[in-house]
C-alpha positions as CSV (number, residue, x, y, z in Angstrom):
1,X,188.1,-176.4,78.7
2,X,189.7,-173.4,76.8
3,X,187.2,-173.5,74.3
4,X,183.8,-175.1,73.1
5,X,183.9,-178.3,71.4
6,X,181.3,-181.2,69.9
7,X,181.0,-184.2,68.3
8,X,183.5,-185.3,70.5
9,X,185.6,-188.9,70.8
10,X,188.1,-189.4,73.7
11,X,190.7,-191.9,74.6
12,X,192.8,-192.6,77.7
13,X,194.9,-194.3,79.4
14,X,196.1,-194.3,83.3
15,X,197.1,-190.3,84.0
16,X,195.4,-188.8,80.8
17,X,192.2,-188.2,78.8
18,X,192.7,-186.5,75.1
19,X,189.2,-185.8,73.6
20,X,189.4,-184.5,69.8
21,X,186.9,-182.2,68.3
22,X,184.9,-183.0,65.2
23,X,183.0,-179.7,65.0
24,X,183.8,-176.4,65.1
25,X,187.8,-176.9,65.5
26,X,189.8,-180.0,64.7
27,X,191.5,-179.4,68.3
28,X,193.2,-182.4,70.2
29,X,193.2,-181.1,74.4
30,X,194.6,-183.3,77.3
31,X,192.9,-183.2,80.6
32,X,195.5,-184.8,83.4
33,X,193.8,-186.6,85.6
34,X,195.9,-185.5,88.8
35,X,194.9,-181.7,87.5
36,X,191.4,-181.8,87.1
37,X,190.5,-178.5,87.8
38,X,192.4,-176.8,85.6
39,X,191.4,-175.9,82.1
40,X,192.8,-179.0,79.7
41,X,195.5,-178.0,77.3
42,X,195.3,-178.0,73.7
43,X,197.8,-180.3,72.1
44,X,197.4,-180.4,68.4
45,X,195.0,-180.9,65.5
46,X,193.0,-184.0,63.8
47,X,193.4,-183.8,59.9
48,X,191.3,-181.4,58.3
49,X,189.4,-183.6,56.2
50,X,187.3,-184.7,59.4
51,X,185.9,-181.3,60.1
52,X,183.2,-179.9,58.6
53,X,179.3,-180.1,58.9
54,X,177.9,-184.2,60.1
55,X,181.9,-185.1,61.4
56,X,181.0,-186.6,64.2
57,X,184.4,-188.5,65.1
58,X,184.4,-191.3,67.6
59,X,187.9,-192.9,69.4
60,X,189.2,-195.9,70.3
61,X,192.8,-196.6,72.0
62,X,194.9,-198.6,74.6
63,X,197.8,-197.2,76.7
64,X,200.1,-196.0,74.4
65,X,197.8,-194.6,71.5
66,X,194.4,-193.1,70.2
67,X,192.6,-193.4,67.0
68,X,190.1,-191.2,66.3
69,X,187.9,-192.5,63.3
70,X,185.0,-191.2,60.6
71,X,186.0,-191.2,57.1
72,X,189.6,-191.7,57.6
73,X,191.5,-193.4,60.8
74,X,194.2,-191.0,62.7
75,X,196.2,-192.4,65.4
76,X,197.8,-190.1,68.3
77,X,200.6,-190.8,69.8
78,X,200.3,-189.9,73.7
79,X,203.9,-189.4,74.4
80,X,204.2,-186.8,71.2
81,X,201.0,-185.2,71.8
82,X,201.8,-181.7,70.5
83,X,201.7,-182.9,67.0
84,X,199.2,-182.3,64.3
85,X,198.6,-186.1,63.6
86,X,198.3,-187.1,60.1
87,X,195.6,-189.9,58.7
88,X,196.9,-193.5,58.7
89,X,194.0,-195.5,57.1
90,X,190.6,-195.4,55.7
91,X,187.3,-196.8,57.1
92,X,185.8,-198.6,54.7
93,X,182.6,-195.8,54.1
94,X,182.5,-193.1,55.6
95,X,180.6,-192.9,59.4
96,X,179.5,-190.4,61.8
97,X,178.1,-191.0,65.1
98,X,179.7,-194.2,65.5
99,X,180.6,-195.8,68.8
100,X,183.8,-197.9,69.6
101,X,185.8,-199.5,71.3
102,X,189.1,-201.9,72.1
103,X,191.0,-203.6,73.9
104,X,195.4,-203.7,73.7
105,X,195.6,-205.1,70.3
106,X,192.5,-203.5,68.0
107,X,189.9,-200.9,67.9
108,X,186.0,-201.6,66.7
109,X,183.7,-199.4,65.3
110,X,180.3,-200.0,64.7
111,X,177.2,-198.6,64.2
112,X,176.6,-194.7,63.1
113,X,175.4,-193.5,59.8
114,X,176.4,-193.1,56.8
115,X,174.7,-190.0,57.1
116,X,172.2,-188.2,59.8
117,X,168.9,-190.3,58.5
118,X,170.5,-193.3,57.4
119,X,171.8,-195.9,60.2
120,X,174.1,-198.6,59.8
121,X,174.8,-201.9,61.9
122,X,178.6,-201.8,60.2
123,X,181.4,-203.5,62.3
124,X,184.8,-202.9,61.3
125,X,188.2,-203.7,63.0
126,X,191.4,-201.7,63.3
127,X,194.3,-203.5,63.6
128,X,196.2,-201.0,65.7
129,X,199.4,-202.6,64.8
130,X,198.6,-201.8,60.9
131,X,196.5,-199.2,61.1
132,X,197.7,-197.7,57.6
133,X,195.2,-199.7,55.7
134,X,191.4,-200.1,55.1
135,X,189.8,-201.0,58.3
136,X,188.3,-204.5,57.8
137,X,184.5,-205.2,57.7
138,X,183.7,-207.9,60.1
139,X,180.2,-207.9,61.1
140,X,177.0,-206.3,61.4
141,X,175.1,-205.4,65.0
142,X,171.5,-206.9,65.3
143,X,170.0,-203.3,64.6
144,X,171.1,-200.3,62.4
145,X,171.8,-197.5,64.8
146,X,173.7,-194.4,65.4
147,X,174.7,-192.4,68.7
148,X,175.5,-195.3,70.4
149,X,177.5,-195.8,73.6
150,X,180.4,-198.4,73.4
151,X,182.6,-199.9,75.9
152,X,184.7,-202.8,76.5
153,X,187.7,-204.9,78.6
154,X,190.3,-207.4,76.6
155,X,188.0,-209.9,75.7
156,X,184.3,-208.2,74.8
157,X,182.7,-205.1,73.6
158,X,179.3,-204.2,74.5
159,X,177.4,-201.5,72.1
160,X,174.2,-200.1,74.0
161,X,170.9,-198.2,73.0
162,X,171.5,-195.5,70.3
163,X,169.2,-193.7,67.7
164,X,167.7,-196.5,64.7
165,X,166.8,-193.7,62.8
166,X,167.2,-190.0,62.4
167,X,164.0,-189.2,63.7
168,X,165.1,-189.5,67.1
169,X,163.5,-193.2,67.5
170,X,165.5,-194.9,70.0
171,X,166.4,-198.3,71.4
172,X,167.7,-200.0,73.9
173,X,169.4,-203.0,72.6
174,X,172.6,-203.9,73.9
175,X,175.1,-205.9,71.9
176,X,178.4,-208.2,72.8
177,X,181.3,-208.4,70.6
178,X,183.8,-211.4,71.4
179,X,186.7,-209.6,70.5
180,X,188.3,-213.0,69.5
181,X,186.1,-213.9,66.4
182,X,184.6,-210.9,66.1
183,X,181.2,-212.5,66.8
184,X,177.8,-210.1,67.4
185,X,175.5,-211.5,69.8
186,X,172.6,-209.9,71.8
C-alpha cells in the first residue's frame, strides 16, 4: 500500500480488489491479483461527505461494480476506476461499522451503528440496478450489533459475531439472509 488507510470496505471481482478508505483519506487503490507484491495503485476518491471522524464505510459489489455505503451509497465502476465517484443514493440513516454483502443483482447492509455506542440490527437492500434512490429497509437481524463480518454466494448472506454494544461486548451469533425474501433467520 502507498499509504495508511482504515475503516476500510473492499470489493472484487475475478483479477481485482479495490478497498476505499473511510478515515484519514477518501482514497479508492486497486490491488491486481496477478501483482501482488507490488504496492496497489490509487485510483480515485469516495465523496467527501463520507470522511471524517466515526466514517467507517463498508462495500458490497458483483463483477462489474462496487458500492461502498455509510450515510450515502457510491457505486465504482471497475472499468473507469480513475474517477472520483460521485454519490448515487442515500441509506436510509446513517451507519458506520456496518457489514454487507451481495450477490449479482443487490447489495445488503446490516448491522452497525448509528453511532459508536448505539448498535443497530437494520437490514436494508440496494438494488444495484437503481441505486440512485433510498436504500429500502427490509429487516432487522436477531441482535443489534456493529463490526460485523458479512459474506455471501447468489442465494444467502450470512452476518457473523460483531460488537452488541460499544463497550466492546461481543457475540457470536451468526445470521442467514435468503436473499430471495429478504428473510433473517439464525
Amino acid at each position: 500500500m502507498t499509504q495508511t488507510h482504515s475503516y476500510t470496505g473492499a470489493v472484487g471481482n475475478v483479477s481485482d480488489a479495490w478497498y476505499f478508505s473511510g478515515e484519514p483519506t477518501s482514497r479508492i487503490s486497486r490491488l491486481t491479483f496477478s501483482n501482488d507484491l507490488s504496492n496497489s495503485l490509487i485510483r480515485g476518491n469516495i465523496p467527501s461527505a463520507f470522511l471524517g471522524s466515526e466514517n467507517r464505510v463498508t462495500s458490497t459489489g458483483n463483477a462489474t461494480d462496487g458500492w461502498v455505503v455509510n450515510s450515502g451509497i457510491a457505486r465504482l465502476t471497475f472499468s473507469n476506476d480513475t474517477v472520483n465517484i460521485p454519490t448515487r443514493g442515500q441509506m436510509e440513516t446513517r451507519r458506520i461499522s456496518a457489514g454487507s454483502t451481495g450477490n449479482a443483482t443487490d447489495g445488503w447492509v446490516v448491522g452497525g451503528g448509528l453511532g459508536l455506542t448505539t448498535p443497530t440490527s437494520n437490514v436494508d437492500r440496494i438494488i444495484f440496478a437503481n441505486d440512485t434512490i433510498t436504500a429500502s429497509r427490509r429487516g432487522n437481524l436477531n441482535t443489534s450489533r456493529l463490526e460485523m463480518a458479512a459474506a455471501g454466494n447468489a442465494t444467502n448472506g450470512w452476518v457473523v459475531a460483531g460488537l452488541v454494544s460499544g463497550t466492546a461486548t461481543m457475540t457470536s451469533r451468526v445470521d442467514r439472509i435468503t436473499f430471495s425474501n429478504d428473510t433473517v433467520t439464525a
